[in-house]
C-alpha positions in Angstrom: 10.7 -4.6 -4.0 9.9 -4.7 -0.5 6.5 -2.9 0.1 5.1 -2.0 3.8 1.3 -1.2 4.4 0.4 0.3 7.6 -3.2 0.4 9.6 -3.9 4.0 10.3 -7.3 3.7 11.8 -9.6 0.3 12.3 -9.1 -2.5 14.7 -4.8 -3.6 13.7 -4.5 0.8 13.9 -0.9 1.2 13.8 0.2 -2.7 12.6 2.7 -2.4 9.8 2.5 -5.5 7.5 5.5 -5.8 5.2 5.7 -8.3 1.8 7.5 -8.5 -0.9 5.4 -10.0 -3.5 1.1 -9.6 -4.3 -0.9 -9.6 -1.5 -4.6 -10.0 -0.9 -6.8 -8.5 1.2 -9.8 -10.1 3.1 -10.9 -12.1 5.8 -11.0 -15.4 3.8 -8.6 -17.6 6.8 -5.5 -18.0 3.7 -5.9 -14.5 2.7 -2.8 -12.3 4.2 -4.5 -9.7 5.1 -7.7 -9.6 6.9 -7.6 -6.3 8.6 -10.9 -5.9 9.9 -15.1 -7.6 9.7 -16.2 -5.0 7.1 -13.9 -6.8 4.4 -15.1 -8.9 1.9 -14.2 -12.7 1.6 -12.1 -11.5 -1.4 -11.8 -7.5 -0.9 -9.1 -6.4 -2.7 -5.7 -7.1 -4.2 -2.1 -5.4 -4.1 -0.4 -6.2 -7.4 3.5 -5.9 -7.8 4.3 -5.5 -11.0 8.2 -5.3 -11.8 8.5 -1.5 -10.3 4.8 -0.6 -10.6 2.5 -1.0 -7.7 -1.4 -1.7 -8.4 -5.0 -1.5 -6.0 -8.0 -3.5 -7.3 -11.3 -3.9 -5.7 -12.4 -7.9 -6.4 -16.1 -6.8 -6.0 -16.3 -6.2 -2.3 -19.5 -5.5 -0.6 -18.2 -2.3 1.0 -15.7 -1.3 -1.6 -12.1 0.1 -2.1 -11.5 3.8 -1.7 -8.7 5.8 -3.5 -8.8 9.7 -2.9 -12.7 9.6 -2.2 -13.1 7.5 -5.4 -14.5 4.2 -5.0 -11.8 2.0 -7.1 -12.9 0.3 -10.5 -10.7 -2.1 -12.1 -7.0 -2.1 -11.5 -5.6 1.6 -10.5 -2.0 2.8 -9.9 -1.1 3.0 -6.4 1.8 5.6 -5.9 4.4 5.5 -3.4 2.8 6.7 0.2 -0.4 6.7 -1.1 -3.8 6.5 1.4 -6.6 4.1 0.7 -9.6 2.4 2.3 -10.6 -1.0 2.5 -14.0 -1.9 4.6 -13.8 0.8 7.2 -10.0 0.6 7.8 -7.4 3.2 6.4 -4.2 2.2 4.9 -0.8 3.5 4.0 1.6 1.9 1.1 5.4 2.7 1.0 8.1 1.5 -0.6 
């Protein structure tokens, strides 16, 4: 499954980063995606999972936001869905 995430608002706002298996997000320098200084070291994780897609927060100062909701554990994350990392907005698709 190839997956794109796109920056809607924050400092990379309109970058479209595209992988094809997990990815992490945080501004730790191997991380992939660090996409702005309000991340955690370790902020969050994108799990593929066969056809399934999954969001969790790895304890991030700032937290991990899905439909106001501050993400606990490992959630769902539907096709086209919005979330929020640090103070950045993102946008899955697949």
């Amino acid at each position: 499954m190839r997956v794109s995430l796109e920056v809607l608002s924050g400092p990379m706002d309109g970058h479209i980063f595209q992988f094809n298996s997990s990815c992490d997000i945080g501004r730790e320098g191997k991380l992939k995606l660090a996409v702005d200084r309000f991340i955690s070291r370790k902020h969050a994780i994108i799990e593929l999972n066969g056809p399934n897609v999954f969001l969790e927060d790895l304890a991030s100062t700032n937290g991990t936001f899905l439909d106001d909701a501050r993400v606990e554990g490992r959630v769902p994350l539907p096709n086209g869905k919005i979330f929020r990392v640090g103070r950045t907005w993102l946008q899955i698709s697949w």
